[in-house]
C-alpha positions in Angstrom: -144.2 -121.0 162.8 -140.7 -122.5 161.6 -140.2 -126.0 160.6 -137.5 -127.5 162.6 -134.9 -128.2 160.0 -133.8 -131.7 160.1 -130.3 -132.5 161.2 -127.9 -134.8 158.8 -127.8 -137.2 161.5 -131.5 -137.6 161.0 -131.7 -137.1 157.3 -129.2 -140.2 157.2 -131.5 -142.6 159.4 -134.5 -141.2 157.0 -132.3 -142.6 154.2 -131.2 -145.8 155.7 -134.4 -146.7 156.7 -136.4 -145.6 153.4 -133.4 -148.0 151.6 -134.6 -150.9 153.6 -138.1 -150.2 152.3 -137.2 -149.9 148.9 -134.7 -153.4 149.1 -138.2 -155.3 150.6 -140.2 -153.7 147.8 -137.7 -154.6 145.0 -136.8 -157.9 146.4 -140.8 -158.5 146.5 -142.2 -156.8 143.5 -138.8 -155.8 141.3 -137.4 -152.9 140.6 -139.8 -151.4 137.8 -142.7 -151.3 141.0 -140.3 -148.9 142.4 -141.7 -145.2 142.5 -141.2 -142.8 145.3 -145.0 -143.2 145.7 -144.7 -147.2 146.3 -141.8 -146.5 148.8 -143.7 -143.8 150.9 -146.6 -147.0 150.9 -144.4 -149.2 151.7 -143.1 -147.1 154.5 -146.4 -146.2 155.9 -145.2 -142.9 155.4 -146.5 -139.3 154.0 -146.1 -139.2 150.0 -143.4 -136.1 150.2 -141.2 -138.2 152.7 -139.2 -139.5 150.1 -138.3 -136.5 148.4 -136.7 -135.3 151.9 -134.1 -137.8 151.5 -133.4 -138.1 147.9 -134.0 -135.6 144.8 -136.4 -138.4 142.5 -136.1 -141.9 141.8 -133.1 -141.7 140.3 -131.3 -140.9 143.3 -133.2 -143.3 145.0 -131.7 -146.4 142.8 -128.6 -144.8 142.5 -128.4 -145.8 146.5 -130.4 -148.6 146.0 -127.6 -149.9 143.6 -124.7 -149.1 146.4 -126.5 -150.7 149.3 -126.4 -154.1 147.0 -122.7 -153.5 146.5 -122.6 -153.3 150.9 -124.4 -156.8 150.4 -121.3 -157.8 148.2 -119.0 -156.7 150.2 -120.7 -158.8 153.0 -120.8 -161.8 151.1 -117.4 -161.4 150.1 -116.0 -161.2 153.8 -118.1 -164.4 154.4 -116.5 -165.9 151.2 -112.9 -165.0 153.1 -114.3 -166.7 156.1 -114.2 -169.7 154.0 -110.5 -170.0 153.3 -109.2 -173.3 153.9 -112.6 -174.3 154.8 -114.9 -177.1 152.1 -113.2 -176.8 149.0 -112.9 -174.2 146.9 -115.1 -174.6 144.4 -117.8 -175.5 146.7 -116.9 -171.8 148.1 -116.8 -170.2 144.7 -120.3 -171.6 144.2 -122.1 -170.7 147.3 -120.9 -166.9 146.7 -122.0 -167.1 142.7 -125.2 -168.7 144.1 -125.7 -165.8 146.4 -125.7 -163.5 144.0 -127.4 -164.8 141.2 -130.1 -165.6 143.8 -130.2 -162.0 145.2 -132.2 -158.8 144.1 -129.2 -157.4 142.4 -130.2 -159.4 139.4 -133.5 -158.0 138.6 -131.7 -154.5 139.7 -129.0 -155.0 137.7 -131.1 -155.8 134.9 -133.5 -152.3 135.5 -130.4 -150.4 135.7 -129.0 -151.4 132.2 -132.2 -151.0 130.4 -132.7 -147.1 131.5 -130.1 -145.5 129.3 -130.1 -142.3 132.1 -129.9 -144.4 135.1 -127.4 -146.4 133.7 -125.5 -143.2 133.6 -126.1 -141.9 137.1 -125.2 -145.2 138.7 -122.0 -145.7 136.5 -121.1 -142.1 137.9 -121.8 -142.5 141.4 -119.2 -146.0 140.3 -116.6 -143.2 139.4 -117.0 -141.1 142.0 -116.8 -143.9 144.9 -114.6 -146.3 143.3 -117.5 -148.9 144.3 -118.8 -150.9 141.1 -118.3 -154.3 139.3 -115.1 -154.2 139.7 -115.5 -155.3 142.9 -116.6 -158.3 142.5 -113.5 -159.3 140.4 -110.9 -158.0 143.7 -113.3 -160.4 146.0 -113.1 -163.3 143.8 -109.2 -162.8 143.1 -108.8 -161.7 146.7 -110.9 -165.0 147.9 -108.2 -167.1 145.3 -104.9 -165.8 146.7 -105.9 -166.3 150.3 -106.8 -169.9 149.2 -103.0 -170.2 147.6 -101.7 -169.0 150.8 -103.7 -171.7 152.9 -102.4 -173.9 150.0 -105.2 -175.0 148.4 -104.3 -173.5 145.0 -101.3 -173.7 143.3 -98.3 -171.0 143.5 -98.2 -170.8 139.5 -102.1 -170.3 139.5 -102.4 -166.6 138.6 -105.0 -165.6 140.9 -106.0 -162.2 139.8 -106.6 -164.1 136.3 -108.8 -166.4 136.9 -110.7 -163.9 139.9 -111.1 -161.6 136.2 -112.4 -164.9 134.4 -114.9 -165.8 137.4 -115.8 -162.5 137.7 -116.8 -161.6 134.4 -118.6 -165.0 134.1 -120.7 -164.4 137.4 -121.5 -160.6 136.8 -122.2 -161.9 132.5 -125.2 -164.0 134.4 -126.1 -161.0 136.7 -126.6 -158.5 134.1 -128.2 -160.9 131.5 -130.7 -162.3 134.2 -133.0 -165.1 132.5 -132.7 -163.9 129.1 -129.5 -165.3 129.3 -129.9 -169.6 130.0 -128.9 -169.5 133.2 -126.9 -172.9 134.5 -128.7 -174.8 137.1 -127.2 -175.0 140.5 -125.8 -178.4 139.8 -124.3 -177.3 136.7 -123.0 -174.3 137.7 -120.7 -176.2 140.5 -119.2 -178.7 138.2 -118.6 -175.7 135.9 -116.5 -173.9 138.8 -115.2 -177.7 139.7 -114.1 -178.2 136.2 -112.2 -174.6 136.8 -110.7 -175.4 139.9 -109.0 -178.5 138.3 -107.0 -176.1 136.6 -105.8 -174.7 140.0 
């Protein structure tokens, strides 16, 4: 008797929902407990599951890594939802917060340290256009709404100091705790000390 093959439709729901696994498990146990054997546990699902819906674990944290760049963009529409709203520095460093609190660390982190993955996930960056890049056009993007509302200067060049921010933030993503990370308090008076400028 044939297997029914499964449709895309489904094959896309299998992946969503085997993603969501694998974000609890990471954000749980990090990324290094990820195997397609820990994701089919964590599922509650048959061992070959996993391999229905993506070729190996490669694959697997290739998507893992652009479902944490969906989180950015979320965070980056809530960040626009700020304009004109607490003060910008304040805003700049609930989103920094965010995502130096999120899994995306540890993730980034795994990522960097696997020469291979590294490469698969930098080319799934080329092929989509997604990648750290956009973390810069959210911060700039965030900036030059605020200098429409007002709240930063006309001469301020926004795009600048969103590059500046950007690279700063993502420097303490990738870098993790080997890096001395500020503590809250000093990471808003840094940002304060910035937005002075503006």
């Amino acid at each position: 008797m044939m297997v029914p093959r499964r449709s895309a439709e489904t094959t896309e729901e299998l992946r969503a929902s085997l993603i969501e696994h694998a974000r609890r498990l990471v954000a749980r146990e990090g990324p290094a407990k990820l195997t397609m054997r820990s994701l089919a546990a964590e599922a509650g699902c048959a061992l070959g599951l996993p391999y229905k819906a993506f070729a190996d674990r490669a694959d697997l944290m290739v998507e893992l890594v652009h479902a944490s760049f969906g989180d950015l963009r979320q965070a980056g529409g809530e960040l626009q939802r700020r304009v004109g709203r607490g003060t910008v520095a304040g805003n700049l460093a609930w989103f920094a917060e965010w995502l130096l609190d999120s899994p995306a660390v540890a993730l980034a982190q795994h990522v960097m340290s696997d020469e291979a993955l590294a490469q698969s996930v930098v080319s799934h960056f080329h092929a989509t256009g997604e990648g750290p890049t956009q973390l810069e056009s959210l911060v700039s993007d965030y900036l030059a709404a605020e200098q429409r509302a007002g709240r930063v200067a006309p001469v301020v060049d926004t795009d600048a100091f969103g590059f500046v921010l950007a690279g700063a933030i993502h420097h303490l993503v990738v870098m993790g705790h080997g890096y001395p990370r500020p503590s809250k308090r000093r990471l808003a008076e840094i940002l304060a000390a910035i937005c002075n400028r503006f």
